[in-house]
TIROPA-734265 format. One record per residue: x, y, z negated of N, C-alpha, C in turn. Coordinates in steps of 0.1 Angstrom, whole numbers, padded with zeros to 4 digits, always signed. Example, Ala and Ser with C-alpha at 12.3 -4.5 7.8 and 13.67 -1.06 7.14 Angstrom:
+0132-0057-0078+0123-0045-0078+0132-0033-0078/+0128-0022-0071+0137-0011-0071+0129+0000-0079/
//
This chain:
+0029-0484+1171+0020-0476+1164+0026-0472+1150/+0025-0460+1145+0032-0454+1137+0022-0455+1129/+0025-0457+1112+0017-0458+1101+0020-0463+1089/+0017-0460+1077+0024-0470+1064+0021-0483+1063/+0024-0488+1059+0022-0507+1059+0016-0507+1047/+0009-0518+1043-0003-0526+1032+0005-0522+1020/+0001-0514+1012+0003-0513+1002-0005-0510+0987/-0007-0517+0976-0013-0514+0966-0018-0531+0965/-0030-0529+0958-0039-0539+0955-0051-0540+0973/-0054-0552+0976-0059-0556+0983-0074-0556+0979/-0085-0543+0988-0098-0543+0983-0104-0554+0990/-0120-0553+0989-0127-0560+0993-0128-0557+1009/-0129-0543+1011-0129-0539+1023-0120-0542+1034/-0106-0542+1031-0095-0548+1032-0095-0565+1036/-0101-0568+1026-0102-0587+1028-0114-0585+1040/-0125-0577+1041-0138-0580+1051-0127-0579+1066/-0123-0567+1060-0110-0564+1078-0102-0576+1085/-0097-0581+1075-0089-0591+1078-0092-0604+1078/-0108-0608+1077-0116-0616+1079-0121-0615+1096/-0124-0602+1096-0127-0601+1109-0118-0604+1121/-0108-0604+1116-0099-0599+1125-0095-0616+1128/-0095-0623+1120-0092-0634+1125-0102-0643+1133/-0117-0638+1130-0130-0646+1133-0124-0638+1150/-0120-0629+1152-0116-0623+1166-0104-0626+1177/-0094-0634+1168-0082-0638+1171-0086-0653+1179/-0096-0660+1166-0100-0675+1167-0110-0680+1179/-0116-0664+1182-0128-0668+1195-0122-0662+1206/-0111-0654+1204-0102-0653+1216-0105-0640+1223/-0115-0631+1215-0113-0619+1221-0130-0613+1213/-0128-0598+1221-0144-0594+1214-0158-0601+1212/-0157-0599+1230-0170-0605+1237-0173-0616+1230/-0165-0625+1223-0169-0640+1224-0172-0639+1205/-0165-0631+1200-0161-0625+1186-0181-0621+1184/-0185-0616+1191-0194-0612+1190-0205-0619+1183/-0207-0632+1189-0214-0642+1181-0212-0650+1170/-0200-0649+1170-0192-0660+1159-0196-0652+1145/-0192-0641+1147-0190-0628+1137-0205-0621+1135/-0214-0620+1144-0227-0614+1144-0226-0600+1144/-0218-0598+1149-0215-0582+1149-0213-0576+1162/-0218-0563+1170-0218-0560+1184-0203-0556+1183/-0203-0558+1200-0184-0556+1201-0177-0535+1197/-0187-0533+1197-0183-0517+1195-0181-0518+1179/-0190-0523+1170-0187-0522+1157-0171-0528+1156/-0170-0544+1162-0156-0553+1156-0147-0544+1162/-0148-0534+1174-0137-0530+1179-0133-0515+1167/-0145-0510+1163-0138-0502+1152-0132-0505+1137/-0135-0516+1137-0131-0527+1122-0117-0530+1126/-0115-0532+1138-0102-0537+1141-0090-0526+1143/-0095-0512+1145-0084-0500+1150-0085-0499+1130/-0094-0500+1125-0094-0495+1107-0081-0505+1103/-0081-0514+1109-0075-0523+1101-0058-0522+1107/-0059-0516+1119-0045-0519+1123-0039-0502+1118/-0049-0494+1123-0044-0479+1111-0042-0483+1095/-0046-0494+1090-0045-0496+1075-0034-0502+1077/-0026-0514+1082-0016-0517+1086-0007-0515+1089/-0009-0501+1096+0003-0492+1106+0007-0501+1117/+0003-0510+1124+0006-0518+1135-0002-0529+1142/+0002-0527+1158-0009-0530+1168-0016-0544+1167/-0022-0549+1164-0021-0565+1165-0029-0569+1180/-0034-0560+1186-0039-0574+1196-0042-0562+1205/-0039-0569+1216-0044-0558+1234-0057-0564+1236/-0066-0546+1235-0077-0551+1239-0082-0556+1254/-0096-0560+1255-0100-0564+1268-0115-0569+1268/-0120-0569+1277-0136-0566+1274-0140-0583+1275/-0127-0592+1285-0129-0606+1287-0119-0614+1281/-0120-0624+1277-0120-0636+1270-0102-0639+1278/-0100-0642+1286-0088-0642+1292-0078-0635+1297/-0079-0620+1288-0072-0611+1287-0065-0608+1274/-0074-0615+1264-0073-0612+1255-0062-0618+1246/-0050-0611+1238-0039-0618+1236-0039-0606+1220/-0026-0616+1208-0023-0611+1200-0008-0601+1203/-0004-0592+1193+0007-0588+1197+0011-0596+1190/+0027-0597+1192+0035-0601+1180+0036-0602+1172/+0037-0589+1165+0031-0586+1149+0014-0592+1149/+0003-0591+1160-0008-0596+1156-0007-0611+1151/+0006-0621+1159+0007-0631+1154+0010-0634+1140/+0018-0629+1134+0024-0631+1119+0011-0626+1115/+0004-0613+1117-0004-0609+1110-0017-0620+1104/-0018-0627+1117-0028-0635+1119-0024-0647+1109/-0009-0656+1107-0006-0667+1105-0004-0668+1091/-0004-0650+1088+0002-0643+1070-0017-0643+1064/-0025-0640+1073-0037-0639+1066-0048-0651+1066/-0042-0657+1077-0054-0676+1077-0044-0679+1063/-0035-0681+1060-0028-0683+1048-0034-0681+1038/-0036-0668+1037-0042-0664+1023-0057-0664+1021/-0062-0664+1031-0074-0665+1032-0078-0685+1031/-0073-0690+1037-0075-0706+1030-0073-0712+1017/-0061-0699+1013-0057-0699+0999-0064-0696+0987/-0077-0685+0993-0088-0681+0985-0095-0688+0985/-0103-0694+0996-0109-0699+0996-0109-0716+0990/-0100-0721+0988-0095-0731+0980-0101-0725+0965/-0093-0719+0961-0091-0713+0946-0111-0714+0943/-0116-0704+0952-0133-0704+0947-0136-0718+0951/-0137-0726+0956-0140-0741+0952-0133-0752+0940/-0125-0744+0938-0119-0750+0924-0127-0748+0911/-0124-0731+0912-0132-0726+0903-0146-0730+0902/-0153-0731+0912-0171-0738+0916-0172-0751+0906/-0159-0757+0915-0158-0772+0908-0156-0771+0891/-0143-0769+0888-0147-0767+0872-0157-0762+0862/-0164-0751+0866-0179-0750+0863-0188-0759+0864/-0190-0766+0876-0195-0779+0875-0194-0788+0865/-0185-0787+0856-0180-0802+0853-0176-0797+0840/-0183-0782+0834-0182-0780+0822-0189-0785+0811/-0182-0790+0801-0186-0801+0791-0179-0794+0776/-0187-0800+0767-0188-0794+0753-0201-0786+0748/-0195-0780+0738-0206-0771+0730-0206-0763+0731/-0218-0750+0728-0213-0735+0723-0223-0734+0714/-0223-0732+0703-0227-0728+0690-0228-0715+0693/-0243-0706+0684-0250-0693+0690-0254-0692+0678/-0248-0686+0669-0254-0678+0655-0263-0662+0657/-0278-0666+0653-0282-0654+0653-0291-0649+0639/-0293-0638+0637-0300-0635+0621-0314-0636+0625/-0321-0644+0611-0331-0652+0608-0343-0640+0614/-0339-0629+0614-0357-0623+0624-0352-0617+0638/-0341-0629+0646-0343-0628+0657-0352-0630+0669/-0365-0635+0665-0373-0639+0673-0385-0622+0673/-0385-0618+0663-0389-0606+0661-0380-0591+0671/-0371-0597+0666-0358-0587+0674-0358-0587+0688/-0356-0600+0691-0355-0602+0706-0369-0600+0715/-0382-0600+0712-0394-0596+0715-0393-0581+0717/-0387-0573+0708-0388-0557+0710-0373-0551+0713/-0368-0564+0715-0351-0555+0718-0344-0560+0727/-0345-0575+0729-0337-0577+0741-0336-0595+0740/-0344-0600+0755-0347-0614+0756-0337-0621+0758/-0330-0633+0749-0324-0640+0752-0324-0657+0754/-0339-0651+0756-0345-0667+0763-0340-0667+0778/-0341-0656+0789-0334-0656+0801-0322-0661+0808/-0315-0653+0798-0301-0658+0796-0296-0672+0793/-0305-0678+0782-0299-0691+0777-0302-0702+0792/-0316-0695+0798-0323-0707+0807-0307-0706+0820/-0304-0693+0824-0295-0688+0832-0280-0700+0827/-0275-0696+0817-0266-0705+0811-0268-0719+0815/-0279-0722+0816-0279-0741+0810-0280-0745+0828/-0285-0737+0831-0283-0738+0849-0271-0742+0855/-0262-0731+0850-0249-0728+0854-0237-0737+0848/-0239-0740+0836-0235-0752+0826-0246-0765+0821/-0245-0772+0830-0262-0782+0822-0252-0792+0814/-0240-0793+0821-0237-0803+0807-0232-0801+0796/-0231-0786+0794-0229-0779+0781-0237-0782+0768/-0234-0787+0757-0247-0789+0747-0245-0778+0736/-0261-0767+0739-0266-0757+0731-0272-0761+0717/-0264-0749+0710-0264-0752+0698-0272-0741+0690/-0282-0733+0688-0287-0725+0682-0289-0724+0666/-0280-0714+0658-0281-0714+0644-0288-0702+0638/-0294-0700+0631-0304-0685+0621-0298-0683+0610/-0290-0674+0605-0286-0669+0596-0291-0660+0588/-0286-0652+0574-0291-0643+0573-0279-0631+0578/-0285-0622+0580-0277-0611+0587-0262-0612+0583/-0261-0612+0566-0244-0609+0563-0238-0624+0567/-0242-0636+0569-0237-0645+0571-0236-0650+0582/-0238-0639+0596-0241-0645+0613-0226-0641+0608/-0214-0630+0609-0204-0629+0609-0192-0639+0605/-0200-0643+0594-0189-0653+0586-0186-0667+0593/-0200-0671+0599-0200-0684+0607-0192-0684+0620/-0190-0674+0629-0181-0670+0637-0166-0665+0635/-0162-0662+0618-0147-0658+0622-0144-0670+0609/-0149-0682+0608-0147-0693+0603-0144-0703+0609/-0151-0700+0621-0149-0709+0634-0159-0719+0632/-0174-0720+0624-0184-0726+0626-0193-0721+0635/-0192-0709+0645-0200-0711+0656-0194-0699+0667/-0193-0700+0679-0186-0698+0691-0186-0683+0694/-0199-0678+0691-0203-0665+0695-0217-0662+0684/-0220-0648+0686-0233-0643+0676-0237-0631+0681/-0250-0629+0677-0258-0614+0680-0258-0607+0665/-0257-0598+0665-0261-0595+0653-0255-0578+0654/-0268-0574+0640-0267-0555+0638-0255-0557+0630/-0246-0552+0637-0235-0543+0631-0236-0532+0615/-0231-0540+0606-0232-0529+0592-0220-0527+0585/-0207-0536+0588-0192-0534+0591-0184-0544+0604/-0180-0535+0610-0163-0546+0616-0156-0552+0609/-0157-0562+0612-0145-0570+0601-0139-0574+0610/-0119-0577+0607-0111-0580+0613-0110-0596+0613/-0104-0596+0630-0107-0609+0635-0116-0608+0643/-0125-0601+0646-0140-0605+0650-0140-0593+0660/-0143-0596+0673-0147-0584+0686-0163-0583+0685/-0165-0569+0687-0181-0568+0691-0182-0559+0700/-0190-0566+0710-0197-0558+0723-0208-0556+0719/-0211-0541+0721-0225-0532+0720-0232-0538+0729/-0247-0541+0725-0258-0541+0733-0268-0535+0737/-0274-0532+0718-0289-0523+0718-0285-0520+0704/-0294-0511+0707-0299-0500+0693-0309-0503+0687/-0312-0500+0672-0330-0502+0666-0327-0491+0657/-0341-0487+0653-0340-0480+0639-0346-0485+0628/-0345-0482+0615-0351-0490+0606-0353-0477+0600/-0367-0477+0591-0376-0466+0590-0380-0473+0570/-0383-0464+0562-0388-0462+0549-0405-0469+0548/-0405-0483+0545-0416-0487+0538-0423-0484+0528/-0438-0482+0526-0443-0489+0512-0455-0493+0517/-0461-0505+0506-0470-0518+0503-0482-0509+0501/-0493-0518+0505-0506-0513+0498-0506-0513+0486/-0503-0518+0477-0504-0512+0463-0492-0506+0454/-0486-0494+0464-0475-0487+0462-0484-0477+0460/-0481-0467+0451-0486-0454+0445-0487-0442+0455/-0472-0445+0464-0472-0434+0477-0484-0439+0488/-0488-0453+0485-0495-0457+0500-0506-0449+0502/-0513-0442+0493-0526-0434+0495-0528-0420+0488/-0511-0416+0487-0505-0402+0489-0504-0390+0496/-0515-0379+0496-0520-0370+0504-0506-0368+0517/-0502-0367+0529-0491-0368+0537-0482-0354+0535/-0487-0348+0531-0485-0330+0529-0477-0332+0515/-0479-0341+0507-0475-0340+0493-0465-0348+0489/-0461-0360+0500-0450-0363+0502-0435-0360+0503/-0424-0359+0493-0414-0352+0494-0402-0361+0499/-0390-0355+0498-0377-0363+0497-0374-0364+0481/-0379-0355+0473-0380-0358+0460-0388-0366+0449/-0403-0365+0458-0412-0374+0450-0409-0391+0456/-0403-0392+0473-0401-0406+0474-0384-0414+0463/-0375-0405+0464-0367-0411+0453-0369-0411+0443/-0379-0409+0437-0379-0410+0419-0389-0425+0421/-0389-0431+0429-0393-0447+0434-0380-0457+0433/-0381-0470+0428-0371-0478+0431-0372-0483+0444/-0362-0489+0449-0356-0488+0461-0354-0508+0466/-0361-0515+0476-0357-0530+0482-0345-0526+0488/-0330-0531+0488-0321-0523+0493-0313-0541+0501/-0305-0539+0502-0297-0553+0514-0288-0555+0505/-0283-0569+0500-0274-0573+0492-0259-0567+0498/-0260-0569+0517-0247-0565+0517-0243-0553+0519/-0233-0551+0524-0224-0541+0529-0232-0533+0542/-0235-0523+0543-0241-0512+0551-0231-0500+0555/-0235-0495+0566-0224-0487+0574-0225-0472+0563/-0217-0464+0567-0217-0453+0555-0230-0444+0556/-0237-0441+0568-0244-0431+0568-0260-0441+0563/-0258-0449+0564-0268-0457+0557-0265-0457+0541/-0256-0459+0536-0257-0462+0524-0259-0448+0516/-0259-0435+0526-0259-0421+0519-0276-0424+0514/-0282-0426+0523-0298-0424+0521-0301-0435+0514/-0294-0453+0507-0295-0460+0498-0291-0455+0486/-0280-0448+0487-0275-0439+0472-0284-0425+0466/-0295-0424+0477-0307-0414+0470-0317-0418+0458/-0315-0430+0460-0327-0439+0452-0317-0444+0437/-0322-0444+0423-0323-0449+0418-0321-0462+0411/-0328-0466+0404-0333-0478+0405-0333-0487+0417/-0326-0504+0421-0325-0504+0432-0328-0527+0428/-0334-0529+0433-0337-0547+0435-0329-0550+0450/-0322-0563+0448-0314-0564+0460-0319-0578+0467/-0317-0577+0487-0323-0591+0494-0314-0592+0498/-0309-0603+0505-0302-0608+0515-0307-0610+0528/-0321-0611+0528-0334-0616+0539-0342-0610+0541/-0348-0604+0555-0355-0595+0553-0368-0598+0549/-0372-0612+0548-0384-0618+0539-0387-0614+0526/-0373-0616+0525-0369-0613+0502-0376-0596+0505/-0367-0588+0514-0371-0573+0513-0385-0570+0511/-0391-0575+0524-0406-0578+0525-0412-0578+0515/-0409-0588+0507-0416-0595+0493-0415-0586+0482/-0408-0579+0486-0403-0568+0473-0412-0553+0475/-0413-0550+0489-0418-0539+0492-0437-0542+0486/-0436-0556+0493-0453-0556+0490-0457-0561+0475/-0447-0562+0471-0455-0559+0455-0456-0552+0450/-0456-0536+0456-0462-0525+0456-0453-0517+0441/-0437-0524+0440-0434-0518+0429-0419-0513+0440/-0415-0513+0450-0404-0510+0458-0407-0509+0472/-0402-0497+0470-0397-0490+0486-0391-0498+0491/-0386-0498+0506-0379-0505+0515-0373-0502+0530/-0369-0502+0537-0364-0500+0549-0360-0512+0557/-0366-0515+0567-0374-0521+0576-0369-0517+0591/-0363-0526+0598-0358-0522+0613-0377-0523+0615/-0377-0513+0627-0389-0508+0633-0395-0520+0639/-0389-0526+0648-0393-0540+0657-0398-0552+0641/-0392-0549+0635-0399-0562+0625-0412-0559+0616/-0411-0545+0616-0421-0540+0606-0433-0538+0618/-0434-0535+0631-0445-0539+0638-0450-0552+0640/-0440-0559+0640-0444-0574+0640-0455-0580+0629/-0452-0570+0619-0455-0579+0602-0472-0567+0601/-0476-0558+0610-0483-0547+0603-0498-0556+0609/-0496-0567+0616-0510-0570+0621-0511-0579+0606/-0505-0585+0597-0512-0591+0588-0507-0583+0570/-0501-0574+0574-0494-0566+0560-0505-0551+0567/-0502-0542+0555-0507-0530+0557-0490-0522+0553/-0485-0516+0561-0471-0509+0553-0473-0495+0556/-0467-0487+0554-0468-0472+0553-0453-0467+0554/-0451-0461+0570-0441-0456+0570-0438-0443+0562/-0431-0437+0555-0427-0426+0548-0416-0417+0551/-0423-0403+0554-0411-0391+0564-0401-0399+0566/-0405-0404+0586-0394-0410+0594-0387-0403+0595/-0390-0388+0597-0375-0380+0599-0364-0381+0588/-0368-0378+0579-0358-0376+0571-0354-0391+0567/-0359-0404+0565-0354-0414+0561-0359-0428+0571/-0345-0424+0579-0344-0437+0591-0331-0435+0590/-0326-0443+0599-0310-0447+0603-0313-0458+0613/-0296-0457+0627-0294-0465+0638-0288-0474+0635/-0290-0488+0636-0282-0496+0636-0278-0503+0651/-0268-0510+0652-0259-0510+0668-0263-0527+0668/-0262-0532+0676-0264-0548+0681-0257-0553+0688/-0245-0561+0686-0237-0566+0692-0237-0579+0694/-0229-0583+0706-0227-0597+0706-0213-0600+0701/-0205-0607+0693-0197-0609+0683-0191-0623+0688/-0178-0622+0691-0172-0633+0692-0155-0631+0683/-0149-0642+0681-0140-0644+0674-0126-0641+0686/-0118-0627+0679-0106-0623+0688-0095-0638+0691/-0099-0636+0707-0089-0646+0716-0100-0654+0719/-0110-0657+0715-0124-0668+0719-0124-0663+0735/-0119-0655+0745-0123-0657+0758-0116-0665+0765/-0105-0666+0758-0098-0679+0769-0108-0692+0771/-0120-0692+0760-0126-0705+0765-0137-0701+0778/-0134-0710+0786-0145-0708+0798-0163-0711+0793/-0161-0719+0783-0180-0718+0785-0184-0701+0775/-0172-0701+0765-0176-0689+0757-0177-0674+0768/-0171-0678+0780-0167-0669+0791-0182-0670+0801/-0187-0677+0801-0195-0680+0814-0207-0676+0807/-0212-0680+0791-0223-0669+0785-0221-0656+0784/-0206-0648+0785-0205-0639+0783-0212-0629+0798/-0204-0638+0805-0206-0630+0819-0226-0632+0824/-0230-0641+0818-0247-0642+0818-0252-0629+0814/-0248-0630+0797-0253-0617+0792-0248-0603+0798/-0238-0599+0802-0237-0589+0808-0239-0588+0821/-0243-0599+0832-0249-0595+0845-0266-0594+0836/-0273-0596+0830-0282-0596+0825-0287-0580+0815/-0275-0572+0815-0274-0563+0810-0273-0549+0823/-0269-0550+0831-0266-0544+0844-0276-0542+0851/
//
């Protein structure tokens, strides 16, 4: 038989062929292939020409009975080259099974202090952790609350393994995989002057001549264009401090959306022209560059992203 020989990377489809092919070799022909395999002999017999056209060579004379049925030559190597590799895999995923089993240590999980707010309107990672402790039980989970500018620092310090947290700079050292999006939108308090401000008469000019609750730290640039509108400016670290500033009805504020619904069943707040004054912030999961060589840092990773799919 004339044809190119195996070449490239070996697919999955490829490994199914050459699975078959031996479950066919080992019961000694179709007919008997039939059961072993659970597949009718018309399908195995077209799995088998796939595989010897992918091959470019004959491996076995067919025959409809059990004692006809013989390898060629080449079906023999073919056969003796792929129980090889195929026991060879199959080792390797019991190794791997096994090491998972018998994974031990910690992983430390830094997240910012209104993640319980966040994760309710953005993305549960109660699922994930339960998934994790399944897959690792003798792993010991370590959960820490930061305030936003300090989830970063605790991970490229090497006081905690991995983190969630809104993106407001990349800092070097530190990888971030995208997850989710929020927006944060322009607060004021019930006893803010704008709170009971005809809606019509509200400007972009009458809200900045207001001082401004603004974030102690560092903010991405298109954020800080619409912080540099304001004035007068009182600074938080926490979005509680912010809070506390907005509702004493002497400062504006901006408020990711998921926290500011959270807070409106016992606050009264007043959003102010969302169009013109919101901004996106990005949500990543953050771990410290080269942190994948560790397997448990590896095995939450792969949680959260079959969890994301």
């Amino acid at each position: 038989m004339n044809g190119s020989t195996l070449r490239g990377k070996l697919s999955d489809i490829d490994l199914r062929l050459l699975r078959i092919f031996i479950g066919v070799a080992q019961s000694g022909g179709f007919a008997a292939a039939e059961i072993e395999l659970n597949i009718n002999r018309s399908t195995i017999s077209i799995h088998i020409s796939n595989l010897e056209a992918r091959l470019g060579m004959r491996l076995c004379r067919r025959s409809r009975g059990r004692s006809d049925f013989s390898l060629t030559s080449q079906g023999e190597q073919v056969y003796h080259a792929t129980k090889e590799m195929l026991d060879y895999l199959d080792g390797y995923r019991n190794q791997i099974n096994a090491i998972e089993s018998q994974l031990t240590g910690r992983l430390k999980i830094a997240l910012p202090d209104d993640w319980l707010e966040m994760s309710e309107a953005c993305f549960d990672l109660a699922p994930i952790i339960a998934r994790f402790r399944d897959v690792a039980p003798r792993v010991d989970l370590q959960i820490v609350t930061r305030a936003p500018n300090e989830v970063d620092f605790e991970i490229l310090n090497g006081k905690a393994d991995l983190g969630i947290n809104t993106v407001h700079i990349k800092r070097t050292g530190l990888e971030y995989k995208p997850i989710f999006e929020h927006q944060s939108f322009l607060f004021c308090g019930p006893s803010h002057p704008l709170f009971e401000y005809p809606e019509e008469s509200i400007t972009e000019e009458v809200i900045t001549c207001y001082d401004l609750a603004a974030s102690s730290y560092k903010v991405q640039p298109s954020t800080y264009d619409l912080i540099s509108m304001f004035g007068n400016q009182a600074e938080a670290d926490h979005m509680e401090g912010c809070l506390l500033l907005i509702l004493s009805g002497k400062y504006l504020g901006f408020l990711p959306d998921y926290y500011a619904e959270a807070k409106a069943a016992k606050y009264q707040l007043r959003r102010l022209l969302p169009n013109r004054f919101n901004y996106s912030a990005e949500n990543s999961l953050i771990i410290k560059n080269g942190t994948q060589a560790n397997a448990v840092v590896n095995i939450f990773i792969n949680e959260l992203t079959s969890a994301m799919s």
